[in-house]
C-alpha positions in Angstrom: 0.0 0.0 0.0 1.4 3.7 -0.9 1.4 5.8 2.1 0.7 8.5 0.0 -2.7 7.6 -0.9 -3.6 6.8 3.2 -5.4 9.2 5.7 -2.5 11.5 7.0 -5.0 11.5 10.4 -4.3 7.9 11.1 -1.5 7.2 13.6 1.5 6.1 12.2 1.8 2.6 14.2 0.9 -1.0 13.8 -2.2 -2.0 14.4 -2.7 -6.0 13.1 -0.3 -9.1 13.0 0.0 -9.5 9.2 3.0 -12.6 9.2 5.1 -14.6 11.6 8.6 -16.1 11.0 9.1 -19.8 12.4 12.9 -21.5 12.6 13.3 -23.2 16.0 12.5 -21.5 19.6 13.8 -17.8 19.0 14.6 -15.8 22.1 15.8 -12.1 21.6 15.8 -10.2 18.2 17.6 -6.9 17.0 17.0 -4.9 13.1 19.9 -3.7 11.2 20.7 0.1 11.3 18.4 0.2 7.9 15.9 -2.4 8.9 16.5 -4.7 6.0 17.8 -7.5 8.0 16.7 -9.2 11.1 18.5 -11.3 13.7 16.9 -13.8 15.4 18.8 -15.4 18.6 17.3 -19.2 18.9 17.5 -21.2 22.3 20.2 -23.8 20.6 22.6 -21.1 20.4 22.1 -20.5 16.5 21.3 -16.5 15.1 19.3 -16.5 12.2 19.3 -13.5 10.0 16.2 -12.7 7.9 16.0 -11.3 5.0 13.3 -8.8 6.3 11.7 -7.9 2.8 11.3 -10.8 1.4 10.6 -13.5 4.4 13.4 -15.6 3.8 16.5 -16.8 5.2 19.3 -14.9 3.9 22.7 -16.5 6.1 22.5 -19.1 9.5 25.6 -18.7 12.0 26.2 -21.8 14.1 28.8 -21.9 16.6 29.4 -25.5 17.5 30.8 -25.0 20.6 27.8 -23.6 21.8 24.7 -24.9 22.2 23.2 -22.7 25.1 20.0 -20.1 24.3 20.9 -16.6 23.0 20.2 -14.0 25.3 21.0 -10.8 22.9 22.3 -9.9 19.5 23.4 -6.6 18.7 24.1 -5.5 14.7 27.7 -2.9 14.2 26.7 0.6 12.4 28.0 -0.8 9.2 26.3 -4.1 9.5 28.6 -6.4 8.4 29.7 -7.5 11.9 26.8 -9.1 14.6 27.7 -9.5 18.2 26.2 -12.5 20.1 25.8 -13.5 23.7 24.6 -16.8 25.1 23.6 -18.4 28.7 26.8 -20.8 28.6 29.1 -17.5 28.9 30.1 -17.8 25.1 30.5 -14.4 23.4 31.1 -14.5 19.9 31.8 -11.7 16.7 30.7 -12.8 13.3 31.2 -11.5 10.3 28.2 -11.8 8.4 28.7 -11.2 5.0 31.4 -14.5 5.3 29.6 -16.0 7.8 32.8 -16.6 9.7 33.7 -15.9 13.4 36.0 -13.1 14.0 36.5 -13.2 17.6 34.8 -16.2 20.7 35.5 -16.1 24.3 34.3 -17.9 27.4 33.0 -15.3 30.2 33.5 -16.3 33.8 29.1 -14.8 34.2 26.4 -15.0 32.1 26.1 -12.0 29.7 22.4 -10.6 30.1 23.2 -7.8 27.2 25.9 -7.3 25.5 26.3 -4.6 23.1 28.8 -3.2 20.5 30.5 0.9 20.1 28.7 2.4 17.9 31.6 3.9 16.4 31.9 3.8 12.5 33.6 0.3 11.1 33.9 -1.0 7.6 34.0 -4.2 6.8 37.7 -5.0 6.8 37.9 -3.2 10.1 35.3 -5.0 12.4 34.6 -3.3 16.4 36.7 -3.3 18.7 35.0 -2.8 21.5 31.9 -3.8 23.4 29.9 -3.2 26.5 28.9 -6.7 28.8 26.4 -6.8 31.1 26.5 -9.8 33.2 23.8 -11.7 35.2 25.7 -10.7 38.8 29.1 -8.5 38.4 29.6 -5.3 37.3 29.3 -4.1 33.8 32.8 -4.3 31.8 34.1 -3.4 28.7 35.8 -5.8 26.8 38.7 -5.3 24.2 38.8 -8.0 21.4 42.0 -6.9 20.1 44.0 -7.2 23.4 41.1 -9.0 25.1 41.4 -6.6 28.2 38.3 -6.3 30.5 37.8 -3.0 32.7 34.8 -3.5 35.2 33.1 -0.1 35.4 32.2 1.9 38.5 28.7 0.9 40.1 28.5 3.9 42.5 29.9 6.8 43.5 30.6 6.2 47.4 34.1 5.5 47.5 33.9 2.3 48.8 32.5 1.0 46.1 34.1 3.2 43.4 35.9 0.8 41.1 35.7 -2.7 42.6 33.2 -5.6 42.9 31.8 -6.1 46.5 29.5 -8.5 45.3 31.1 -11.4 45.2 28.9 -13.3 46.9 25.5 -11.6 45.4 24.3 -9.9 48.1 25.5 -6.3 47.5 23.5 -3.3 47.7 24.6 -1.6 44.5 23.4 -4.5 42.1 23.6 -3.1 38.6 21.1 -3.8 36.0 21.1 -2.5 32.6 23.9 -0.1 30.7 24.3 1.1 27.1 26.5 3.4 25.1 25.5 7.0 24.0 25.3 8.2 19.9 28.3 8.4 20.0 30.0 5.9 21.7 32.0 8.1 24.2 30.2 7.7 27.5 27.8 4.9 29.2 24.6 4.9 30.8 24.6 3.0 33.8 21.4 1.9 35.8 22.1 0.3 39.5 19.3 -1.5 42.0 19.0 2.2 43.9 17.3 4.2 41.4 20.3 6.1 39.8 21.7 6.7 36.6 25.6 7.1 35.9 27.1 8.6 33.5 30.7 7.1 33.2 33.1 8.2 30.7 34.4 5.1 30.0 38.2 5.9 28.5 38.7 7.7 32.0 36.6 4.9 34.0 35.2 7.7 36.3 31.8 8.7 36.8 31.0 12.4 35.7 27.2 12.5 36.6 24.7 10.8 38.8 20.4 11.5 37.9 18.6 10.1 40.4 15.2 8.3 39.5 11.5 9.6 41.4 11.2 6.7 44.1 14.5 5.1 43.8 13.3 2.0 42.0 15.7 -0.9 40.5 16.8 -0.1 37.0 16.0 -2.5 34.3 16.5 -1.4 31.3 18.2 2.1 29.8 17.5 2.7 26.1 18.1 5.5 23.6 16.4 7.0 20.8 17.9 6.7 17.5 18.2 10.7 17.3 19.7 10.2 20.8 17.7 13.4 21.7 15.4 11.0 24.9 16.7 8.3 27.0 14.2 5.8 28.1 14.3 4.0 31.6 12.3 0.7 32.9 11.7 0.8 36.6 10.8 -1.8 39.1 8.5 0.5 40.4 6.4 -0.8 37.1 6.8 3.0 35.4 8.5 4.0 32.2 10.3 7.2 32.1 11.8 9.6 29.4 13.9 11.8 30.0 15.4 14.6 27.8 19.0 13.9 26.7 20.1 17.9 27.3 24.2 17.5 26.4 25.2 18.0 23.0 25.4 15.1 20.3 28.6 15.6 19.7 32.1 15.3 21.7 29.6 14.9 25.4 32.7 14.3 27.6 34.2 18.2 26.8 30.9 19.3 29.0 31.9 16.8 32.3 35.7 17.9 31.6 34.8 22.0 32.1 32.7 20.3 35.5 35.0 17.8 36.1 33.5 17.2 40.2 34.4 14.3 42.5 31.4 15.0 45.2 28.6 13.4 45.3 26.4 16.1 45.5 27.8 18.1 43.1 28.3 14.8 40.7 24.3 14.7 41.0 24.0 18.6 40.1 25.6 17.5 37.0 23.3 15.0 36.2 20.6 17.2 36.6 22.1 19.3 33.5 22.6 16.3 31.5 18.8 14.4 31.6 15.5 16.2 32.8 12.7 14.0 32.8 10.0 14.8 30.1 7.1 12.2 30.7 6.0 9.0 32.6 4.5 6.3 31.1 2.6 3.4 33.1 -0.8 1.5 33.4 -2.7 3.1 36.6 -5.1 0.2 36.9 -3.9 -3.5 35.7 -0.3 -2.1 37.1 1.9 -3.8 34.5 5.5 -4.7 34.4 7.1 -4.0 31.2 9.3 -5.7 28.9 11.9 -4.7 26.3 10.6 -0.7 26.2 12.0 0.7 23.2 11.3 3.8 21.0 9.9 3.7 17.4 11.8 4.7 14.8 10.8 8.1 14.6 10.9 8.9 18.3 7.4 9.3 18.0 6.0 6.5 19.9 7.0 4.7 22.9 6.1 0.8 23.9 6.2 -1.3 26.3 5.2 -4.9 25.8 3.3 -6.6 28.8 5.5 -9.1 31.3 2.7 -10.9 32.2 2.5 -14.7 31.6 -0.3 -15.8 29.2 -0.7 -12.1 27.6 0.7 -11.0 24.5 -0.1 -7.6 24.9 2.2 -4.0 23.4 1.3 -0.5 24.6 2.3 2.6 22.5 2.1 5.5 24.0 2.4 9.0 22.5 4.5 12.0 24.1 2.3 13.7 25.8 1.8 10.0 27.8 -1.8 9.0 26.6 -2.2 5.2 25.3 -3.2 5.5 21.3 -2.9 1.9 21.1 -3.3 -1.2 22.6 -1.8 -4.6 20.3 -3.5 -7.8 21.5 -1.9 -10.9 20.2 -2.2 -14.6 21.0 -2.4 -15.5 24.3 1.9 -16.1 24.5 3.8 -14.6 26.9 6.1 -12.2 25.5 9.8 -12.3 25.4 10.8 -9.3 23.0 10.2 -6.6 20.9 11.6 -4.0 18.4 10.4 -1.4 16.4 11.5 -1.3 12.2 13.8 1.8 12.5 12.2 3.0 9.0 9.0 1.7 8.8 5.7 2.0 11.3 6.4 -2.2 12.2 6.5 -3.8 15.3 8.3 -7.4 15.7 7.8 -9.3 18.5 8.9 -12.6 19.6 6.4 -15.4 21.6 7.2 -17.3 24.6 6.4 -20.3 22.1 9.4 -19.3 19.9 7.3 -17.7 17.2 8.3 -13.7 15.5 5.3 -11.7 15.2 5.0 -9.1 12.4 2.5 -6.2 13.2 2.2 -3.7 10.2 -0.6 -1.0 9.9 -4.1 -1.7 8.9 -4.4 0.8 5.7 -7.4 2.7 4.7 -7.7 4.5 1.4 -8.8 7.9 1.9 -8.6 10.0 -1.9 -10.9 12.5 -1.0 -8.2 13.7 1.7 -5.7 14.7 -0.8 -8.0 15.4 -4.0 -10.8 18.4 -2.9 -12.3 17.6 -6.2 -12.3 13.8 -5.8 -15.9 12.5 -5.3 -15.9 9.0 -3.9 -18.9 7.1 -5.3 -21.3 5.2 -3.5 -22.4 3.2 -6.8 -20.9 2.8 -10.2 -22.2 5.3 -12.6 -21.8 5.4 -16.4 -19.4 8.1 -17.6 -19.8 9.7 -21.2 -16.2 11.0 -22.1 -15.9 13.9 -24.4 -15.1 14.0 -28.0 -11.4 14.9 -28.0 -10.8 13.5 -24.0 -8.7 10.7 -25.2 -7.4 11.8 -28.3 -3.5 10.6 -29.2 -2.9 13.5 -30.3 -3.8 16.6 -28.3 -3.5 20.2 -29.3 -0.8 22.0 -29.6 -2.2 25.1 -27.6 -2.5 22.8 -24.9 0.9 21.7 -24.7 2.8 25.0 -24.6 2.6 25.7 -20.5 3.8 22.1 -20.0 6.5 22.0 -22.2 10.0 20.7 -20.8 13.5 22.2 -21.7 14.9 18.9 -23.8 18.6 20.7 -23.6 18.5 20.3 -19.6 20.7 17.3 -18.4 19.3 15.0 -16.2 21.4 13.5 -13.5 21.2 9.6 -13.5 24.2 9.3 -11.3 23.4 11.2 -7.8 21.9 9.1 -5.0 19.3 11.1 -2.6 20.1 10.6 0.9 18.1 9.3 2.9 15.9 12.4 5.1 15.4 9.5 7.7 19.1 8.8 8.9 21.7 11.9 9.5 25.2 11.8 8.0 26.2 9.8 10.8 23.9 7.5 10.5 25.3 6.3 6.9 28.7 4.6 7.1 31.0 4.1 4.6 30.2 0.2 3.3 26.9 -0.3 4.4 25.7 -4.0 4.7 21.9 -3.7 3.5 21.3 -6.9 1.9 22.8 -10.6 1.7 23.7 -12.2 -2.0 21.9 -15.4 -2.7 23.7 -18.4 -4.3 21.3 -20.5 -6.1 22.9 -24.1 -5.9 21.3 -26.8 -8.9 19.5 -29.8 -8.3 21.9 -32.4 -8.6 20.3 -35.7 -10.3 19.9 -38.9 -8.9 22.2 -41.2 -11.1 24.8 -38.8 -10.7 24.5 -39.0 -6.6 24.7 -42.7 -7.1 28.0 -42.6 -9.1 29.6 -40.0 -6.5 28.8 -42.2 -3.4 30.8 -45.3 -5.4 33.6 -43.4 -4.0 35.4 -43.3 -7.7 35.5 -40.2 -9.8 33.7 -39.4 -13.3 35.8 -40.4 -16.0 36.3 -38.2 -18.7 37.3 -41.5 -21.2 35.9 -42.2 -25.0 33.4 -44.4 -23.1 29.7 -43.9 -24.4 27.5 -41.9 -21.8 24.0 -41.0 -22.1 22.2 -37.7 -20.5 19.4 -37.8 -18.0 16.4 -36.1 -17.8 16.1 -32.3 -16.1 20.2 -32.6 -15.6 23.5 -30.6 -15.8 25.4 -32.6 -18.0 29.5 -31.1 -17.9 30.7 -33.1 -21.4 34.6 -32.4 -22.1 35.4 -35.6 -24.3 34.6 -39.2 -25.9 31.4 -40.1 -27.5 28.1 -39.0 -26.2 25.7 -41.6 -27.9 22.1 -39.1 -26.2 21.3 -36.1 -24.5 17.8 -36.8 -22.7 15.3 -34.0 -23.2 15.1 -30.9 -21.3 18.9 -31.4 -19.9 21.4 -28.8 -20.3 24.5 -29.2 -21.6 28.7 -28.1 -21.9 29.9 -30.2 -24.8 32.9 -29.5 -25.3 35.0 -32.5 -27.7 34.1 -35.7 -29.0 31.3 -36.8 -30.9 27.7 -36.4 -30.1 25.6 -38.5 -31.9 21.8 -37.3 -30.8 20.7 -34.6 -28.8 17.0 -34.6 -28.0 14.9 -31.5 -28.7 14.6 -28.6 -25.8 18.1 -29.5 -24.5 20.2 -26.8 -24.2 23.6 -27.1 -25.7 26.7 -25.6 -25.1 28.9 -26.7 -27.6 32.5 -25.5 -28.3 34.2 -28.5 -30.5 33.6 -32.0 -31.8 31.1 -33.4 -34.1 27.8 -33.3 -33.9 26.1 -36.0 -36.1 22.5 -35.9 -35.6 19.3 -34.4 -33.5 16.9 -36.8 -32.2 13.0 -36.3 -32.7 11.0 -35.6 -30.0 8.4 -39.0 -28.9 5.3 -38.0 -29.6 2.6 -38.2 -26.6 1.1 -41.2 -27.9 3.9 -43.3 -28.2 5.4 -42.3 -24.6 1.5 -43.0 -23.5 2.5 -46.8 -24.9 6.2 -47.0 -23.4 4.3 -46.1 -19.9 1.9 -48.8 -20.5 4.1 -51.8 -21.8 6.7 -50.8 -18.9 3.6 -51.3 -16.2 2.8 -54.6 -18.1 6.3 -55.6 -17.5 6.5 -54.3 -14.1 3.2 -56.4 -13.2 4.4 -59.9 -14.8 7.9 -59.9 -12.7 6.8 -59.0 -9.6 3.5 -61.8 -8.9 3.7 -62.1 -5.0 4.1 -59.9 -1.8 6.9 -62.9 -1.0 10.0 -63.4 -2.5 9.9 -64.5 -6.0 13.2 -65.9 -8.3 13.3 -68.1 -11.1 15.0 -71.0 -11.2 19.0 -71.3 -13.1 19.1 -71.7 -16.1 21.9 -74.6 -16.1 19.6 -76.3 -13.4 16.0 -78.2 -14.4 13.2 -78.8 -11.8 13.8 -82.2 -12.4 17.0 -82.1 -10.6 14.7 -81.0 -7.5 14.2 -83.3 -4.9 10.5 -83.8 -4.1 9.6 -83.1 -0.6 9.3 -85.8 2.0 7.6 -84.8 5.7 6.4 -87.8 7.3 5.9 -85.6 10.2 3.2 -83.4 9.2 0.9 -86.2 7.1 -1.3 -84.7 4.1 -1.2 -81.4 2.4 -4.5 -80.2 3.6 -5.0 -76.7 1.1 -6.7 -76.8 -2.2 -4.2 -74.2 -3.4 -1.4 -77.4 -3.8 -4.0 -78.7 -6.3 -2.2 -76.6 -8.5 1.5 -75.9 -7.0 4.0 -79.0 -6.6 6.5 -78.6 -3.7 9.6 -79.4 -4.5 12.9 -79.0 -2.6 16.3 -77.2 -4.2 19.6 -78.7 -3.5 20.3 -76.5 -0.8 17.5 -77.6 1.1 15.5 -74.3 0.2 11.7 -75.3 -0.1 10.1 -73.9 -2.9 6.5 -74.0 -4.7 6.0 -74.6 -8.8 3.4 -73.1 -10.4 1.2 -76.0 -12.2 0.3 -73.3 -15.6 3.1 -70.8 -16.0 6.0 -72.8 -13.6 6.8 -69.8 -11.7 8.5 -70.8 -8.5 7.7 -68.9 -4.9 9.4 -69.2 -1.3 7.2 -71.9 0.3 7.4 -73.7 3.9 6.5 -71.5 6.9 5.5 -68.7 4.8 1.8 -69.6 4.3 0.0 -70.2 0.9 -1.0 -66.8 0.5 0.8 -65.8 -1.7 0.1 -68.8 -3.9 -3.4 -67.8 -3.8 -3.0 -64.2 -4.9 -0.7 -65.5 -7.7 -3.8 -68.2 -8.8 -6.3 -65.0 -8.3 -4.2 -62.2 -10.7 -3.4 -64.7 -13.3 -5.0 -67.9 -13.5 -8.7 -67.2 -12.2 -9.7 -68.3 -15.6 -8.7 -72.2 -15.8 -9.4 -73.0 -11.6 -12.2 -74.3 -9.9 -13.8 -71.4 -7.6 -14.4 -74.2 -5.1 -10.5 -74.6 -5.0 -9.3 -71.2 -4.0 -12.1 -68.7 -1.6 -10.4 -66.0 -2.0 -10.1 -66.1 -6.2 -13.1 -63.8 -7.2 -13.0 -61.4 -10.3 -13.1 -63.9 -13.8 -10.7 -62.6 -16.7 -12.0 -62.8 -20.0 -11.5 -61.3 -22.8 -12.7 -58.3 -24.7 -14.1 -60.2 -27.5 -16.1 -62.4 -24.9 -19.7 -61.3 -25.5 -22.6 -62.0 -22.7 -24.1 -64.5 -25.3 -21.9 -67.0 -24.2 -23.9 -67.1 -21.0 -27.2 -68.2 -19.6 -29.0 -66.8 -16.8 -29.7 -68.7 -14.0 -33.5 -70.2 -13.9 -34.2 -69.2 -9.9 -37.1 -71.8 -10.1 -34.5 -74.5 -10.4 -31.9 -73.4 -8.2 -31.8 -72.5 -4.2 -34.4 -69.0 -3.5 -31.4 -66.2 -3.5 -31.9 -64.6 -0.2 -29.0 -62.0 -0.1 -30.0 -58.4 -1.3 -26.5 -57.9 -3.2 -28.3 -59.8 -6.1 -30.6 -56.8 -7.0 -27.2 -55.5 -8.5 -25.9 -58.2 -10.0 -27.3 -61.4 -12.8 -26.5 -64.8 -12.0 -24.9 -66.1 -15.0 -23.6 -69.8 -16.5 -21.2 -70.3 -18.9 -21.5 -73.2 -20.9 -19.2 -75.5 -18.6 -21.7 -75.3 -15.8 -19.7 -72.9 -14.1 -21.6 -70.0 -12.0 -20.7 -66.0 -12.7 -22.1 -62.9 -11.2 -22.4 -60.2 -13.5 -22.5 -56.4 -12.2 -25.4 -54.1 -13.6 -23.6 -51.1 -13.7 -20.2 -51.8 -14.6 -21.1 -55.3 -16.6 -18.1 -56.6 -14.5 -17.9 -60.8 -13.8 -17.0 -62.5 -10.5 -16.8 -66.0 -9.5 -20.4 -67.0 -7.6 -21.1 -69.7 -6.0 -19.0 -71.1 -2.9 -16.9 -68.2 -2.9 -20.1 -66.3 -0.9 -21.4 -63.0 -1.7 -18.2 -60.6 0.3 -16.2 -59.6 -2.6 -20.2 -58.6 -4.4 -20.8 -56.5 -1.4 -17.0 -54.9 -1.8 -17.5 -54.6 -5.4 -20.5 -52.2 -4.7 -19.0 -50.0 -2.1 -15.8 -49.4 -3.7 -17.1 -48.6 -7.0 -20.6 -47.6 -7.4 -21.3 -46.3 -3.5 -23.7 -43.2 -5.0 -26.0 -45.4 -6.8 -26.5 -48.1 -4.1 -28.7 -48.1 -1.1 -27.2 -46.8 1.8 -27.9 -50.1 3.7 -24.8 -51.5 1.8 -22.5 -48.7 3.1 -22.9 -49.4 6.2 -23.1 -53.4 6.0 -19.7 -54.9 7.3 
């Protein structure tokens, strides 16, 4: 939808969940500095990065020394570089673009947050610094280059200036969240007390203290992306702004013209550098909040619901009135973050699921056109003679006319009015190149896992369908349709129409025809005919040597077991191979099958498929449809005289006619489909089977139901 064409009154946030994004449990989330890509941290310890336009996948990092959920990811200004933590103390720089680690170390605490300097990096340079915020220490910075950690100062008593008194996790001064300013040259420290340091971190000293209203545990400190508010998440269940009133640029040259060691006079400071602006909070339910953040205009402020079972995100305007309140599924939720471009929330489930809510458009002409009339109804329109003429006049042309001799500039590239100079670094990561991989065929995965190489001989080789055929010598005898080939010496005899040829040497004698449809219609069914007469059993089947007769067969002896009780021997013989393997002969077409302990039932559905025609149905039960012939006519048949035989009590034969063929032998014919089975001792079951596999819409329902 063009935002053009919208109503400039609606509120530029989201309103509905238009998608989701699904790969494994994901845990925290973080946008690009443009918003074109999207990390995703998943709870076994692998970052996904989405390709945020399109849906897709663009690049999976894996460490496989971790295996631990990610707690936070955090994206360098220039993109190319993505910092992430995880809950088995791994921290770990990857380059993106490569997908290859660039730095990996073992903490000796969990890293809630950690977070790299914003400072400027191309991608041969990557950071070289970051900010850690552990589960139950101090904050530290860490250097990758030299790998040197300095802990920052928690408070400004001097007791507890520099060091860690917490050792055992029961200090006062717990600290709790901490983040870099724009510029990367002081941090925000929040502690368990309700105050805000400012620390300039290249002097590790603390050059301002703001105190919070209430003195409520710190849990989370977040900038705007103008850096003009600074957002805090109390315990006390409020969110507070506060106005950032330093300058953007070079912040330390104010604390060094009031460089102050007293505490007082460290908290007078602090009152120059933030004044609070607004409070945000939900006087009735009485909400904790998780993952505040701003949007991307600093607009808009939200706050998603902490409570379990409610997937609920408040945005709040300045002036601190709720415009909107996003109801999702009823999933916790873990995270959030707001599209630093667009008016797009993403939020992540307890369930492992990333929400996508965009704004509900509605078209609104009128708004922009006066003139436009919106119409309730269509109406017929009668243009005017010369409306739509190709040719307009002349006079109408003359205050519209453009200077052809001015020179357009193709070259320059707008900047961006969203993002400052700052903002834009030099080599920009936006977007991740795809490689497309081919399909690789069958046959060719079969000849790689032999373990030998392709030859590239004067043996004769013939292309498969829908392949990538690389020819560089010999004789190729044919080139299967639709395969593509890079021919490049030797003879090729045939190629098959719509293959694509690359040919650079050789001889090429002939092109093949294409089949036409009916004769690959008859290859299809002689190759099912084919398929059908080898394979006559569910059991194992083989045929018997060639240099070895039945006759050389031993006949089978078992004075223990007496008599061969089943008919279906009337027309097997069991015999017994040299090896003492037991095997039964087919009386009409001397196929052999396994026999012994395996049963007869196989023999039976061997007699069934393709002897029904010369058994007795007495013999075999289970034989039941009659093969004949297409030139078989029903004259060969007489109906049944009921007078004479047994009254027919079943209902089945109101859909079918009790035939006899001229050797006395009973067939059921089927009045819909005209198709025979065997009657008589066989019963009525495969009649009633017949019927409700094939014609169940024009039977009664009683036979649907009958088992």
């Amino acid at each position: 939808m063009d935002v053009s064409v919208t109503d400039p009154l609606q509120g530029n946030f989201p309103e509905v969940i238009d998608t989701y994004l699904d790969c494994g449990i994901m845990k925290c989330i973080a946008f690009n500095r443009r918003g074109t890509l999207l990390a995703a941290g998943c709870s076994d310890g692998r970052c996904v990065v989405w390709d945020f336009q399109t849906g897709g996948i663009a690049k999976e990092l894996k460490n496989n020394d971790c295996v631990a959920a990610i707690t936070s990811v955090c994206w360098s200004k220039s993109g190319h570089h993505i910092l992430i933590s995880a809950a088995d103390s791994y921290l770990t720089l990857w380059n993106v673009s490569k997908g290859e680690k660039v730095f990996q170390t073992i903490l000796q605490q969990t890293p809630l947050q950690a977070c790299l300097h914003p400072g400027s990096s191309g991608s041969s340079s990557p950071p070289s610094l970051c900010l850690v915020s552990p589960s139950s220490s101090a904050p530290f910075l860490l250097d990758f280059h030299t790998q040197i950690t300095t802990v920052l100062p928690i408070s400004s008593s001097p007791d507890n200036g520099s060091h860690n008194p917490f050792s055992d996790g029961s200090a006062h001064h717990t600290p709790t969240a901490a983040c870099f300013n724009k510029t990367g040259d002081l941090v925000y420290l929040g502690n368990s007390i309700g105050e805000i340091l400012i620390i300039d971190h290249k002097n590790n000293k603390i050059c301002g203290i703001v105190e919070i209203p209430g003195g409520a545990m710190i849990k989370n400190i977040v900038f705007s992306r103008n850096a003009r508010h600074l957002l805090t998440n109390s315990s006390d269940r409020i969110i507070r702004v506060y106005e950032n009133l330093l300058p953007l640029k070079d912040s330390f040259k104010f604390f060094e013209a009031n460089a102050v060691s007293d505490t007082e006079k460290l908290k007078s400071v602090g009152l120059k550098s933030l004044s609070l602006f607004q409070e945000f909070q939900d006087s009735i339910t009485k909400e904790h909040w998780k993952a505040p953040c701003f949007s991307g205009d600093s607009m808009w402020v939200v706050g998603g619901s902490a409570s379990k079972g409610e997937h609920k995100i408040y945005i709040w305007g300045r002036d601190g009135l709720l415009v909107k309140l996003l109801e999702g599924p009823r999933e916790a939720l873990v995270d959030l973050a707001w599209h630093p471009i667009q008016p797009v929330v993403v939020s992540v489930s307890l369930t492992g699921l990333v929400y996508i809510w965009v704004k509900d458009y509605t078209e609104n002409w009128s708004a922009f056109a006066p003139d436009f009339r919106e119409l309730e109804a269509n109406e017929e329109y009668v243009e005017q003679e010369d409306e739509f003429d190709l040719m307009p006049d002349i006079e109408k042309l003359k205050g519209s006319c453009l200077n052809e001799d001015d020179e357009v500039d193709i070259i320059t590239v707008e900047k961006d009015s969203t993002f400052s100079d700052s903002d834009v670094p030099q080599e920009e990561l936006c977007y991740l190149p795809t490689h497309p991989f081919p399909d690789v065929p069958e046959k060719l995965l079969e000849s790689n896992n032999s373990g030998s190489p392709p030859s590239n001989d004067s043996s004769k080789t013939e292309g498969v369908d829908n392949s990538l055929i690389v020819y560089t010598g010999g004789t190729c005898d044919a080139v299967v349709e639709n395969s593509v080939v890079e021919y490049t010496g030797g003879t090729c005899e045939a190629v098959v129409e719509n293959a694509v040829v690359e040919y650079t040497g050789g001889e090429l004698l002939k092109r093949k025809r294409k089949r036409s449809k009916k004769l690959l219609e008859l290859q299809d069914l002689k190759d099912t005919q084919t398929a059908i007469a080898s394979d006559c059993s569910y059991k194992e089947s083989f045929s018997t040597p060639g240099d070895l007769s039945i006759t050389e067969f031993k006949k089978r002896k078992n004075p223990n077991k007496g008599q061969l009780r089943s008919m279906v021997w009337n027309h097997f013989k069991k015999i017994k191979k040299p090896d003492q393997q037991v095997v039964a002969v087919c009386n009409y077409c001397s196929i052999n099958y396994a026999g012994g302990a395996t049963g007869t039932t196989n023999l039976r559905h061997h007699l069934r498929r393709k002897h029904a025609e010369v058994i007795v149905p007495g013999d075999c039960s289970y034989i039941n449809i009659v093969s004949t012939t297409d030139d078989e006519s029903a004259a060969e048949y007489e109906e049944v005289n009921p007078v004479v035989q047994r009254k027919i009590r079943s209902k089945v034969w109101n859909y079918y006619k009790k035939l006899n063929k001229p050797n006395n032998k009973s067939v059921a014919v089927c009045n819909f489909c005209r198709k025979k089975f065997v009657s008589g001792a066989a019963g009525t079951h495969h009649l009633w089977n017949h019927l409700k596999r094939k014609h169940a819409k024009d039977v009664e329902p009683f036979v649907l139901t009958r088992k």
